[in-house]
C-alpha positions as a printed Julia matrix, in Angstrom:
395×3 Matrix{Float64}:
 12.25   83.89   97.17
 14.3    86.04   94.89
 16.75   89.37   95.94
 15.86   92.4    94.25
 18.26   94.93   93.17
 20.62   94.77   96.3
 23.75   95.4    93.98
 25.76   98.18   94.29
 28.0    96.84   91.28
 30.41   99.76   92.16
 33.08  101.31   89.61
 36.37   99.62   88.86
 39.47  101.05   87.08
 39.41  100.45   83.65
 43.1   100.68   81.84
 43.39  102.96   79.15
 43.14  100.99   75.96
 46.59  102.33   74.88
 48.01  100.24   77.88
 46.21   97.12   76.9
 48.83   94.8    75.63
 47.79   93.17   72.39
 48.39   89.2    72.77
 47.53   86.93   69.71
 43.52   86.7    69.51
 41.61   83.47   68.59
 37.74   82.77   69.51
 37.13   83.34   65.6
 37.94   87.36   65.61
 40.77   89.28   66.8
 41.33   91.04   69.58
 39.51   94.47   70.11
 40.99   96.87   72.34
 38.18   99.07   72.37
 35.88   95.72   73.42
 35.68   95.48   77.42
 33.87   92.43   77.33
 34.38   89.21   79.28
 35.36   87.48   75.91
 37.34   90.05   74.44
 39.33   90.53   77.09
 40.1    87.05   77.43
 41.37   86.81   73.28
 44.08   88.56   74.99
 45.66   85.49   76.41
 43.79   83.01   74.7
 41.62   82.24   77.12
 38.14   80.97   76.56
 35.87   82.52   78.85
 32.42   80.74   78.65
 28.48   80.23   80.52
 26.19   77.32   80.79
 23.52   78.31   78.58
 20.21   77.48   79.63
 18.15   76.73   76.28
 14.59   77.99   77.63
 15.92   81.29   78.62
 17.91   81.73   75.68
 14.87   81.0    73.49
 12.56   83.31   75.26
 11.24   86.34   73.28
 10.32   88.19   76.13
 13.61   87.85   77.75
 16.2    89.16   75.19
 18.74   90.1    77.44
 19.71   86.42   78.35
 20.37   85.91   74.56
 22.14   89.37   74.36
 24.96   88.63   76.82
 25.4    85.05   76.21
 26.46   86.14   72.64
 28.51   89.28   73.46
 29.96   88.3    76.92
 31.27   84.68   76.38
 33.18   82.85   74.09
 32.52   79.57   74.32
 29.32   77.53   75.83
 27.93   74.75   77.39
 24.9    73.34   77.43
 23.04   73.19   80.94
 21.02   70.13   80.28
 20.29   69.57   77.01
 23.17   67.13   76.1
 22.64   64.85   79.15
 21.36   61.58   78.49
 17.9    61.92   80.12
 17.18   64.77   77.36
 19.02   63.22   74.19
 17.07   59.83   74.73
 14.04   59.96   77.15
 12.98   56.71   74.97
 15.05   54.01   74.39
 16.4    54.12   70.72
 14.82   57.58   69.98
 17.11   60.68   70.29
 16.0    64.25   70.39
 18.67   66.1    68.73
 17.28   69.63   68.6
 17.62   71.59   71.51
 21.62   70.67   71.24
 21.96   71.57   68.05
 19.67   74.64   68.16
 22.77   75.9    70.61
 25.61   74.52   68.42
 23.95   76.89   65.52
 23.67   79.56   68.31
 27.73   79.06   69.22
 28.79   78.77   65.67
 26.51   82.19   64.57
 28.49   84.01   67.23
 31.78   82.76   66.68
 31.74   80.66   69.8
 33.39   77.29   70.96
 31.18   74.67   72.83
 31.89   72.39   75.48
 29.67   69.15   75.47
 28.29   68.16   78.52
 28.15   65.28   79.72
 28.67   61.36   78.05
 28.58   59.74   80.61
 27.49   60.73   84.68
 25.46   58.77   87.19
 22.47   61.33   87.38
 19.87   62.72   84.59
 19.76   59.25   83.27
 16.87   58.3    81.66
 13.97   55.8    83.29
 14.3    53.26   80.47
 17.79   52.63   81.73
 17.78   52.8    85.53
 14.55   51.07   85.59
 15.98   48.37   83.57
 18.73   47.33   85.41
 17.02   47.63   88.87
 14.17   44.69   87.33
 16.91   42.37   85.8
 15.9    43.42   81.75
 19.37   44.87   81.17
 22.1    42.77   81.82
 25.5    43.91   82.75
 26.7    43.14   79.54
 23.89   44.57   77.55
 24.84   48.3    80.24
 27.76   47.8    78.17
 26.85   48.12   75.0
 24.24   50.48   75.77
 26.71   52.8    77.28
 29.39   52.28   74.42
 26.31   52.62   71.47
 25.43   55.77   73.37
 28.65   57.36   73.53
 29.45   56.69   70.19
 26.27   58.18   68.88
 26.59   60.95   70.44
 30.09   62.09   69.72
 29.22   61.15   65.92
 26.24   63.25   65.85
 28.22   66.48   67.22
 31.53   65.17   65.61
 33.4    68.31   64.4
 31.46   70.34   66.42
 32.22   69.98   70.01
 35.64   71.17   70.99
 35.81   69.74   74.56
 33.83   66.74   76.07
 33.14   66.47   79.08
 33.37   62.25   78.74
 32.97   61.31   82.73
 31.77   63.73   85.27
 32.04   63.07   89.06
 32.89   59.35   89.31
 34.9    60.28   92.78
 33.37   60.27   95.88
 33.27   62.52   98.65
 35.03   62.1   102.31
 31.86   62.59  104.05
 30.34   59.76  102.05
 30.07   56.1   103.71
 32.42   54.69  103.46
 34.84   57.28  103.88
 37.98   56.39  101.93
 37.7    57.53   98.45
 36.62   55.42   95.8
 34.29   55.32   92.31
 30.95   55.9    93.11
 27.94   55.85   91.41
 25.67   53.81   89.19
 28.02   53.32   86.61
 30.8    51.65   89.73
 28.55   49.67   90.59
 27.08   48.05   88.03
 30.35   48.28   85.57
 33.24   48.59   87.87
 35.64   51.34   87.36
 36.98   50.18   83.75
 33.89   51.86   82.43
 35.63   55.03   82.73
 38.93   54.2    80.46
 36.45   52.34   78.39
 34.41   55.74   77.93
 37.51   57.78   76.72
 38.2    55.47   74.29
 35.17   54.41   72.75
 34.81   58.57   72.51
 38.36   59.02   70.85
 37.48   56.56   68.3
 34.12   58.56   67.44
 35.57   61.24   67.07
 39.32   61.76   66.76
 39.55   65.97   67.24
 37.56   66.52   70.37
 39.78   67.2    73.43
 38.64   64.55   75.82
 38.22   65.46   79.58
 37.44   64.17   83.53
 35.39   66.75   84.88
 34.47   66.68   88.87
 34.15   69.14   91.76
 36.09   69.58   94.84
 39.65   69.36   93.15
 40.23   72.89   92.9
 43.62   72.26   95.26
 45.19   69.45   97.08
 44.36   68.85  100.77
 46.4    66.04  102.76
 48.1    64.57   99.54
 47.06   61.2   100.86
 44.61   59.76   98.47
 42.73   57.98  100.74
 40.6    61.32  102.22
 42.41   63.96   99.63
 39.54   64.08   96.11
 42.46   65.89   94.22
 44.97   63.75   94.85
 42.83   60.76   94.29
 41.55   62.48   90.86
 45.33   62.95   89.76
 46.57   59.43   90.57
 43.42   58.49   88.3
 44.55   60.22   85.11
 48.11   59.11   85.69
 47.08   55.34   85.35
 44.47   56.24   82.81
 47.52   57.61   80.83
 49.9    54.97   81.59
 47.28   52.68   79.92
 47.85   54.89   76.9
 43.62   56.09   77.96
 43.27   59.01   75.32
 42.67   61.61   77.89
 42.98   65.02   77.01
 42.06   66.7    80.33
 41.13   67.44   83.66
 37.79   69.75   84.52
 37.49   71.34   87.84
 34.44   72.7    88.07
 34.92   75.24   90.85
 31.35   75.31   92.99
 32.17   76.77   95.77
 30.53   78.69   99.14
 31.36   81.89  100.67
 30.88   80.21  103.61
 33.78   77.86  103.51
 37.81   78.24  103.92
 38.33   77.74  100.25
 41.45   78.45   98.97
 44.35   80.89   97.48
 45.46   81.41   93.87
 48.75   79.82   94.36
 46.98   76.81   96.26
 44.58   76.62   92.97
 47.66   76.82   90.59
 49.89   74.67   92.32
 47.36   72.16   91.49
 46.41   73.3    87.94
 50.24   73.19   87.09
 50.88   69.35   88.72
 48.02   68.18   85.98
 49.97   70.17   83.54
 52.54   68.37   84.11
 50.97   64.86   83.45
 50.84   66.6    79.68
 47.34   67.36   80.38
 44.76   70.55   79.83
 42.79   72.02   82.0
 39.78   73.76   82.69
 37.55   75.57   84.86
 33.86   74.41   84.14
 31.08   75.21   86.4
 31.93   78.45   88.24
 29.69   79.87   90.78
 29.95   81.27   94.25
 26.96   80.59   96.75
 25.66   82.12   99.73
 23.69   81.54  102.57
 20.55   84.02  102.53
 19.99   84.89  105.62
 16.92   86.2   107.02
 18.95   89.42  106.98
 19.84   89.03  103.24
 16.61   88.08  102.19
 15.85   91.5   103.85
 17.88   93.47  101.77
 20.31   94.32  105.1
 23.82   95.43  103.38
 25.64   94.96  106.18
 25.04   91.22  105.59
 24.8    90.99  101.85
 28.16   93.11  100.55
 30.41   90.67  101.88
 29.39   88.22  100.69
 29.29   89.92   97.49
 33.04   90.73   98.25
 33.65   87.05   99.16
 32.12   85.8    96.17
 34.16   88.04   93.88
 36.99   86.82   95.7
 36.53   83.24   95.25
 35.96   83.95   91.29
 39.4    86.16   90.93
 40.94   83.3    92.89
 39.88   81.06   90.19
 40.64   82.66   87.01
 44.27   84.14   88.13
 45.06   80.66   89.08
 43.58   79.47   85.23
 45.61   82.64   83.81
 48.98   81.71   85.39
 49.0    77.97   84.06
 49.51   78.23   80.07
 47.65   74.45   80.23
 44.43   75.75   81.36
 42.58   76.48   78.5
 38.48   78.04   79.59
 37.14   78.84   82.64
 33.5    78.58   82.42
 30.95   80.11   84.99
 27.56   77.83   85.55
 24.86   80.1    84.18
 25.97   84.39   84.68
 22.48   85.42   86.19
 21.03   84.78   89.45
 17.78   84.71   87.31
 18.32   81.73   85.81
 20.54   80.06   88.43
 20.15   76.52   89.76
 21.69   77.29   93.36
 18.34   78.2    95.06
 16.16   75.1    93.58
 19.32   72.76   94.91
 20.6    74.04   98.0
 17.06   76.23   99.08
 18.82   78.93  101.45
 21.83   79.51   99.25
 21.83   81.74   96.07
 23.61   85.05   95.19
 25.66   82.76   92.78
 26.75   84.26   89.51
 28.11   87.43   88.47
 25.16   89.2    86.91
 22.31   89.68   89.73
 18.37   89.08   88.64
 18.27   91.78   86.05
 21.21   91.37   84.78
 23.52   93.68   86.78
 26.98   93.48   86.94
 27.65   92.15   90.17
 31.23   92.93   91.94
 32.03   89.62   90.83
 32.37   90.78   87.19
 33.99   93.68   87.84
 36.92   91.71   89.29
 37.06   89.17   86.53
 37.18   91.88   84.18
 40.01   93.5    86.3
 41.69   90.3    85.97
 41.9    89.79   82.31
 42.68   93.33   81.63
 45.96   93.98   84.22
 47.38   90.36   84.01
 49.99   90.15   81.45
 53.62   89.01   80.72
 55.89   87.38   82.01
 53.4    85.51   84.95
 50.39   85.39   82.24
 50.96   84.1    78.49
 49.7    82.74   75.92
 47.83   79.37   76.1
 49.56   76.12   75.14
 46.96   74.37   72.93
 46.24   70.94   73.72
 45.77   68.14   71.27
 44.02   65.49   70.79
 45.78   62.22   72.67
 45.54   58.96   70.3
């Protein structure tokens, strides 16, 4: 079930474009001050503000609007699923390459940078692989190869094109998993040991030499106990210290920022204190897969305000906690939502009573969500917000 039109996307002080301070602009145009969009505003610090993109919505003719505001709100993109290994090579050997690039022509038509998602990630494999190694045909060391060959193609096939890659996503457990202590997880653990992930970085860096190279995972938005036994941050940071320290050519860390208005989450300075530690391993950073979820009540589902505008509020909160953390660290270089429209938003099929996600409601509203990003990018300014500190590439 779907919520119709419950927004009330409310008005929020816009500065005068006289007092918009006039950083250095990038994203392939300068800086307009008469532009109030999500990527204008953030040319203004150099900060790449981007959106899963969802290739069967973009591509639909009677659904323009998608296409509209992924090319006039965003300025750089990821693909949703269409990079994943399960879509790139449902058969063995045979790659379909077109829905990928069909959105790397998209990104490059609108001036736009694109995040590659994902090389390598326990799920959305494909059944020639998993299927394999559960009946004995694939070896260990043929996984190996596999997984190097696959990497390698990949990169080369986008090579030039792709300016962050999301190499390993969510290797880390949880602390409610069994057992408890934090450790690599997954069907690439198991079956490889945790080597595969150092392995990964490399055998990317030497496809392709450019690309900014980056762990992305969720539930490090801030350190917790410190201890890295039960803390995922903590654990996550102590893992890109020794992949560095092994001279691992890793460019950054992604958080990816899925959160719930119905937990504690955190504060800006919690969120930057941890932003700025990475930073100080020499390392970028990112936001990757913003949303905000809700619970829909019975009362939401009703249309009952008194239930559903705070959690609207919440949910703006959580995303202006996000990006003024991103804006105060000079290392953190795009903050990416997961898909902008509840239309098109994977929360509901997942999670089933949580949605209310993005920042543009079902017809493509503004939600209150927006409005505060937007607030953000326009007041936030010298001396706490500056410039970004381009990364490059580690060898």
């Amino acid at each position: 079930m779907r919520i119709k039109r419950w927004i009330a996307t409310g008005a929020v002080a816009i500065a005068t474009v006289g007092a918009l301070n006039t950083l250095p602009a990038s994203a392939g145009r300068p800086y307009n001050p008469a532009d109030q969009s999500l990527r204008n505003l953030g040319l203004r610090h150099d900060l790449y503000i981007g959106t899963a993109v969802d290739m069967a919505a973009l591509n639909d003719a009677a659904d323009p609007r998608y296409r509209e505001l992924v090319a006039s709100q965003f300025s750089t993109v990821t693909a949703e699923n269409v990079m994943k290994w399960e879509s790139l090579e449902p058969t063995r050997g045979t790659y379909d390459w077109a829905p990928a690039d069909e959105l790397l022509a998209f990104a490059q038509q609108n001036n736009q940078r694109v995040r590659g998602h994902v090389l390598v990630w326990q799920n959305q494999l494909p059944g020639w692989l998993t299927t394999g190694v559960e009946d004995g045909s694939i070896s260990t060391e043929q996984l190996r190869d596999i997984l190097r060959n696959h990497i390698t193609t990949v990169v080369k096939h986008f090579k030039g094109r792709i300016w962050q890659w999301d190499v390993v996503n969510e290797a880390v457990s949880d602390p409610w998993d069994s057992p408890s202590t934090l450790h690599y997880k997954g069907f690439w653990a198991q079956h490889l040991g945790p080597d595969y992930i150092a392995d990964a970085f490399r055998w990317a860096r030497a496809a392709d030499p450019k690309a900014l190279l980056f762990y992305n995972d969720y539930n490090i938005e801030a350190f917790g106990s410190g201890d890295p036994a039960d803390d995922k941050t903590q654990f996550v940071y102590d893992m890109a210290k020794n992949l560095l320290a092994q001279r691992v050519p890793i460019d950054g860390v992604g958080s990816q920022g899925h959160l719930g208005t119905q937990y504690g989450n955190y504060d800006t300075l919690q969120v930057a204190a941890a932003l700025k530690k990475f930073a100080g391993l020499g390392l970028a950073t990112a936001f990757t897969e913003v949303d905000v979820r809700s619970q829909l009540t019975e009362a939401v589902r009703n249309g009952d305000s008194n239930e559903i505008n705070p959690r609207l509020q919440a949910s703006a909160a959580n995303y202006s906690v996000l990006l003024q953390a991103c804006l105060a660290d000079r290392h953190c270089l795009s903050f990416t939502v997961w898909g902008f429209t509840d239309k098109h938003s994977w929360v509901p099929d997942w999670f089933g009573n949580e949605g209310m996600a993005n920042i543009y409601d079902e017809n493509y509203q503004p939600k209150r969500a927006y409005h505060l990003m937007k607030a953000d990018l326009i007041y936030a300014g010298p001396p706490y917000v500056l410039p970004r500190i381009a990364q490059k590439p580690r060898r």
